[in-house]
C-alpha positions in Angstrom: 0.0 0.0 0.0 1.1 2.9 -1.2 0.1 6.3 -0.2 -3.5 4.6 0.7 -3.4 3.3 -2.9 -3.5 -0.9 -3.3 -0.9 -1.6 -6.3 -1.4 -4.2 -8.9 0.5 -5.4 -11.5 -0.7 -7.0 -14.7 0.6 -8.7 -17.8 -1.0 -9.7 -21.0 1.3 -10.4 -24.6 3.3 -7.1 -24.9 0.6 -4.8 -22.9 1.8 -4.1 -18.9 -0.7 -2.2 -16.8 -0.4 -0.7 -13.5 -3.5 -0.5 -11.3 -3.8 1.8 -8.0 -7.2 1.0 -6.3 -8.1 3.4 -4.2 -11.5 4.1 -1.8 -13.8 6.5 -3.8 -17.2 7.3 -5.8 -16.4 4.4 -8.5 -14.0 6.7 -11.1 -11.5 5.6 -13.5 -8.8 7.2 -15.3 -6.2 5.7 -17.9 -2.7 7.4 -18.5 -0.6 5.7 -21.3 2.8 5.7 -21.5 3.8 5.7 -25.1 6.9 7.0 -26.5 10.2 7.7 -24.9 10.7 10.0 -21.5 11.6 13.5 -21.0 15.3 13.1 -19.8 16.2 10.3 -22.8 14.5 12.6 -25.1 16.8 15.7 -23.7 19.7 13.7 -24.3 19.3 12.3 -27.4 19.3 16.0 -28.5 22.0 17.7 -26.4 24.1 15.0 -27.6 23.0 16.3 -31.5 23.7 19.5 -30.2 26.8 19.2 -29.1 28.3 17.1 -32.3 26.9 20.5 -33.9 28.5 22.8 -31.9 31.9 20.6 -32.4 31.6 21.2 -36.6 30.9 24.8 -35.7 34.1 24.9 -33.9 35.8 22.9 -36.9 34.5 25.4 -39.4 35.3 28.5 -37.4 39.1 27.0 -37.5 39.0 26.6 -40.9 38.1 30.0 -41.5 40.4 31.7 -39.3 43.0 29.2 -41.7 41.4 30.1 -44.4 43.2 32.9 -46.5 41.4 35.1 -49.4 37.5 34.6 -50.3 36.0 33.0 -47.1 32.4 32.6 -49.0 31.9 28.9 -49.0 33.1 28.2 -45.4 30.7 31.1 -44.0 27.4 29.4 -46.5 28.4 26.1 -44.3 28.9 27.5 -41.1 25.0 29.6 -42.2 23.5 25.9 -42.6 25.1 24.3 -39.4 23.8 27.5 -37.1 20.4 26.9 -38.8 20.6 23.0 -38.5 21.3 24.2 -34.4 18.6 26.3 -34.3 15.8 23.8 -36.2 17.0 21.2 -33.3 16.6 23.9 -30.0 12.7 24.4 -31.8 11.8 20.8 -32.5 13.7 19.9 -28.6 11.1 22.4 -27.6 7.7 21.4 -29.3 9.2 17.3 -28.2 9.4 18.5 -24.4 5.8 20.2 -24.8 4.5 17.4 -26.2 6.2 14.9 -23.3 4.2 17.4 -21.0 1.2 17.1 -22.3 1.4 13.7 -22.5 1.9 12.8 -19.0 -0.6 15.1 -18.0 -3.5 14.0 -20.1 -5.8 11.3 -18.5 -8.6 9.4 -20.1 -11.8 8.3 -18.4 -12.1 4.2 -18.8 -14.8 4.9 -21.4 -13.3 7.4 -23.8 -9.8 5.0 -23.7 -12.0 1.8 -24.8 -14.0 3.7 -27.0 -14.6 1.2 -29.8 -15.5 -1.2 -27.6 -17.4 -0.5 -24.6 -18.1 -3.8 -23.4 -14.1 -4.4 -22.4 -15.2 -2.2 -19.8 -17.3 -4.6 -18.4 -14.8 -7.1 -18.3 -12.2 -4.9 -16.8 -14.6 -4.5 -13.5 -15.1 -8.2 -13.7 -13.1 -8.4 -10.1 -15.1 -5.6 -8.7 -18.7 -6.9 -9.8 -18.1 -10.2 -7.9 -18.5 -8.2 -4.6 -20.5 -5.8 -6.0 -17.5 -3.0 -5.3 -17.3 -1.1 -8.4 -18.8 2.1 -7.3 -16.5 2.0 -3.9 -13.3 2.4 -5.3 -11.3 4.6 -7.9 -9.1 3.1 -10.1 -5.7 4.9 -11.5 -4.2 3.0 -14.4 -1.0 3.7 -16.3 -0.9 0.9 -19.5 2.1 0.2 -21.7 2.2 -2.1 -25.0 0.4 -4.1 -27.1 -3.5 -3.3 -28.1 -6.9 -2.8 -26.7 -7.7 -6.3 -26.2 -4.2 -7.4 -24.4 -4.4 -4.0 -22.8 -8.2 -4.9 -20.8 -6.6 -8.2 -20.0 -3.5 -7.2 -18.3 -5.9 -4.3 -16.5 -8.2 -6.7 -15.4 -5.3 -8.9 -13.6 -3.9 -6.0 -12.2 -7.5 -4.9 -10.8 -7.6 -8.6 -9.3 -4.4 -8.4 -7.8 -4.6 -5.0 -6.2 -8.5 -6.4 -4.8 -6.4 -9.4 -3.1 -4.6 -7.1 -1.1 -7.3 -5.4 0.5 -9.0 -8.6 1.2 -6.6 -11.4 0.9 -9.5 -13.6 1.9 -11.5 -13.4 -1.5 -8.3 -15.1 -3.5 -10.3 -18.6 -3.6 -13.1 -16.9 -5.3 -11.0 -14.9 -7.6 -9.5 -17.9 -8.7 -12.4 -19.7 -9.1 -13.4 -17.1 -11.9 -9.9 -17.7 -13.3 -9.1 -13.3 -12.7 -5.6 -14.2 -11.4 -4.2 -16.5 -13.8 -2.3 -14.8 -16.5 -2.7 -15.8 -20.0 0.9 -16.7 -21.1 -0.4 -17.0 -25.2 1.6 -15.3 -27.3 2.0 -14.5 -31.2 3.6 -17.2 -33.0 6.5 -16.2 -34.5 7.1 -15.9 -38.7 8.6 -18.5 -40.0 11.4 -18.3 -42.9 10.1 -18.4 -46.0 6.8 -17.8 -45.6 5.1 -15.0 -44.8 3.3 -15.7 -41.7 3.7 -18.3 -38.8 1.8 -20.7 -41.3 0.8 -19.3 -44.4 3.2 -20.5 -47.0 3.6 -18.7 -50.9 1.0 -19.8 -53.2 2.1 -22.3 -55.4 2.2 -21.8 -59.0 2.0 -24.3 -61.4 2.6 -22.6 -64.7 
């Protein structure tokens, strides 16, 4: 327990999804984490930025080396500054976006939009004990689609239930809500061009 928040983890194919149950009026709210994070995305681009500033350097060398017309070095030295500058704006809109992002939070509903009924199946652990409009529900998914996405939620709804009433695991397992579903995609085969569809043969 965490800041009076019961933590649960859940897995399904590629999809990871952490659940924070809380005591409240029966809310839910989504963040996904798509994307890379604020500090490798800095980096990334003060490392471009500094092999820039390095060339800049170079050039400003060679035009102090430089004797008579200095017209082409100063043209490339132009396009490197500009090259700088066009990074420093899209580092900018990048961070902005990275804000935004983490900010942004989706009700259960608008995140499963195209299918409403996963929502169902996501309070599947709730709805045993009749419990789904006594709790809140933070969730921060990762991975995969909608489908594997419900799933792992759905475990990790279960598992973060078991810990405020470690007494109800018989009954979640009876309902099979804590085993994880270890399918995955079967993998493409070489020379074909699916796990089992093979090239259509050709007889003339």
């Amino acid at each position: 327990m965490n800041n009076n928040y019961y933590i649960g983890v859940g897995r399904r194919k590629e999809a990871t999804a952490r659940v924070y149950l809380k005591e409240g009026t029966g809310k839910a709210e989504i963040r996904t984490r798509n994307g890379k994070g604020k500090k490798a995305l800095v980096k990334k681009i003060q490392a471009e930025m500094a092999e820039l500033k390095k060339s800049i350097n170079n050039l400003s060398e060679t035009l102090s080396n430089q004797k008579g017309e200095k017209k082409p070095a100063e043209q490339a030295l132009e396009v490197v500054k500009f090259e700088l500058e066009e990074k420093v704006i899209e580092l900018k809109k990048q961070l902005k976006q990275v804000e935004k992002r983490k900010k942004s939070a989706k009700e259960l509903k608008d995140y499963f939009y195209m299918e409403p009924s996963l929502c169902e199946d996501i309070y599947q652990p709730l709805k045993l004990f009749s419990k789904e409009k006594d709790y809140d529900l933070l969730i921060r998914v990762q991975g995969s689609g909608f489908h594997s996405q419900a799933e792992a939620i759905r475990l990790g709804v279960a598992k973060a239930w078991l810990k405020v009433f470690p007494e109800h695991k018989t009954t979640l397992k009876s309902f099979s809500l804590l085993t994880q579903d270890t399918r995955r995609v079967e993998r493409k085969k070489i020379g074909s061009k699916k796990s089992r569809k093979g090239k259509r043969f050709h007889k003339r």
